[in-house]
Residue, then its C-alpha position, 0 to 999 in steps of 0.5 A: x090781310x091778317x093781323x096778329x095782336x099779342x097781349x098776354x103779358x100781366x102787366x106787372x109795372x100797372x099793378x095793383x090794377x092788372x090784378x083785376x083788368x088786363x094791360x089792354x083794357x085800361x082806359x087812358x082819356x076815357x077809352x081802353x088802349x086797345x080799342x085805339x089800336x083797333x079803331x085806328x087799324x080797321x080806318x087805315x087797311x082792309x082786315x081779313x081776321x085779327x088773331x088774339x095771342x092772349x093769356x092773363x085775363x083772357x076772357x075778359x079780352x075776348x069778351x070784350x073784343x066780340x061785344x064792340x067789333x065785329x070783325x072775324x077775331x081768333x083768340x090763341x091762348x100763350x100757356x107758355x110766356x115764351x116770348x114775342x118769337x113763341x107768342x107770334x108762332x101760335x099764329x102760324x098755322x092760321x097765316x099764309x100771305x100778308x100779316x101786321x103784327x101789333x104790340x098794344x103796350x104803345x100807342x103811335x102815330x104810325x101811317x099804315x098806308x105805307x103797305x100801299x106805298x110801299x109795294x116792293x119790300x118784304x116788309x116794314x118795321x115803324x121806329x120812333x128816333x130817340x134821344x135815350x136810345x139806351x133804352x130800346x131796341x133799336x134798328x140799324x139800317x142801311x143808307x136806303x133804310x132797310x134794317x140790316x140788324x136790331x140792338x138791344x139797349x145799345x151802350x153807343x149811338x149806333x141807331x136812335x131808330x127805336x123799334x115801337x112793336x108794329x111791323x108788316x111782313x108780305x109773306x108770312x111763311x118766311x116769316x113763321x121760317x124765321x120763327x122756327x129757326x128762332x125757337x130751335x136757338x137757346x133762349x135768352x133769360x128763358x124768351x125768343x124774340x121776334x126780332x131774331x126771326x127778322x134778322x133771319x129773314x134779313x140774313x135770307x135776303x128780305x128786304x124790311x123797311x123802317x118807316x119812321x113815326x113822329x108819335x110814340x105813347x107808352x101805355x106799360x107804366x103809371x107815369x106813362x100811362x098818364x103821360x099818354x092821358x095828356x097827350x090825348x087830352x090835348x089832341x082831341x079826347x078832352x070833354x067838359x063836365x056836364x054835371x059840376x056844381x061850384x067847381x074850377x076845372x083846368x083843361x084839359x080833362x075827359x068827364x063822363x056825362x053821367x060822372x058828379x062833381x062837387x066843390x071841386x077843383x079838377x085839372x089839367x090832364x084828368x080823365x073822369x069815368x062813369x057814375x063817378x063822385x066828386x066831392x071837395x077834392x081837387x086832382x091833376x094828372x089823374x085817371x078816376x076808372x068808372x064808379x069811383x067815389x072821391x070825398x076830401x081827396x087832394x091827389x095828383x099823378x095817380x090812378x084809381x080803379x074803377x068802384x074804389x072809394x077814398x076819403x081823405x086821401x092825399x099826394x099820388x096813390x094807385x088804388x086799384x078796383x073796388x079797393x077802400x082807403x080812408x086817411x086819418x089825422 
């Protein structure tokens, strides 16, 4: 099976740290957000290729993708931010038979062994029921559960099925049809959606599987990116400071082994990176990215980037990387 993975968006609502490092790279509890997607794929199904749809910091994606997998990787530049329709399109010419297709801005517990489980449908999309359907897609289906069409942001309750960006296709030509037929349409607000080349295949006589998931984790925005951070923290990612000197530590937090805490306070819900120094600073709810330095800080719900400095600083900042901020008064 082939896998194809679209990351070329910037990254808009997590800058100023996009600026420097692609959404997929940020790391929430100590680890960049596609490597769980990655780790979590290659441990549930046989993999032939996975094919990169990148664009925003594509070098930094396909160097880091070669230098921690090793498996056969393709990576597709999208020139023309087209949508989820034209970034999946790209793929075509290097698919023929089964295809996953993963959208990394959440993380999720999906079980992918439904593939196995589920060997008669044309294809499965995993949903998250949800209260505030209102913000999402969500897939209408019908009473054996097979999507019958997707609605944006729905003003009634039609569906509390959200559509959480992961979805198996057995055949992908009928896929790419779909898409073809998709990119011939007008565009909306200048995109093509994938989601028009299911409804085509569903329109032909698909049958597509909802398959619901009990974990949902946003990664797209900084209160939900630290959101996530605590709910990793939580189910296993937490690691204690190995190097604190008359500190108070709250769990859950991650603290690199290398990372240097001083008469600190830390906790709950911090991941701390490498070579990072803490000084007389307390944080809660906060990601420090490797090789910052911290002195006098009292911080809650912020991110830092990796090498920023600040000294003073007080309250919820984004600091992005090898960025200086120092408070007076």
């Amino acid at each position: 099976m082939k896998v194809v993975i679209p990351l070329a968006g910037k990254g808009t609502r997590l800058r100023p740290h996009t600026h420097t490092v692609p959404k997929p790279l940020l790391k929430v509890a100590g680890k960049p957000v596609l490597d769980y997607v990655l780790d979590d794929l290659l441990a549930a199904v046989p993999v032939e290729e996975i094919i990169f749809i990148t664009g925003h910091l594509k070098e930094q994606v396909e160097e880091h993708v070669r230098s921690q997998y090793t498996i056969p990787s393709r990576f597709i530049e999208q020139k023309v931010q087209d949508g989820t329709a034209g970034a999946v399109g790209l793929a075509g010419p290097h698919l023929g038979g089964p295809v996953l297709i993963i959208f990394v801005d959440t993380l999720s517990d999906a079980d992918l062994r439904a593939i196995e489980k589920m060997p008669d449908v044309d294809g499965i999309l995993w949903a998250k029921e949800v209260e505030d359907y209102q913000r999402f897609g969500v897939i209408v289906t019908d009473a054996e559960g097979f999507m019958v069409r997707i609605v944006e942001k729905p003003e009634t309750p039609v569906s509390r099925l959200a559509n959480i960006g992961l979805y198996y296709i057995r055949d992908s030509r009928w896929l790419l049809e779909g898409i073809q037929h998709t990119l011939t349409r007008a565009p909306l607000l200048g995109e093509y959606f994938l989601t028009d080349a299911f409804q085509y295949m569903i329109d032909h006589g698909a049958r597509l599987r909802t398959v619901p998931v009990n974990g949902w984790y946003d990664c797209g925005k900084p209160e939900t990116l630290l959101e996530t951070n605590r709910v990793l923290l939580e189910r296993g990612r937490a690691l204690p400071p190995a190097r604190a000197t008359g500190c108070t530590v709250h769990d859950p937090v991650r603290v690199e082994p290398d990372a240097v805490l001083e008469r600190s306070e830390i906790g709950p819900n911090v991941s701390v990176g490498s070579n990072v120094h803490i000084v007389r600073s307390s944080l809660r709810d906060c990601i420090v990215d490797d090789g910052a330095v911290l002195e006098d800080c009292h911080l809650e719900a912020s991110l830092i980037g990796a090498h920023a400095v600040l000294c003073g600083v007080r309250g919820r900042v984004l600091v992005g990387d090898h960025c200086a901020l120092e408070a007076h008064g």
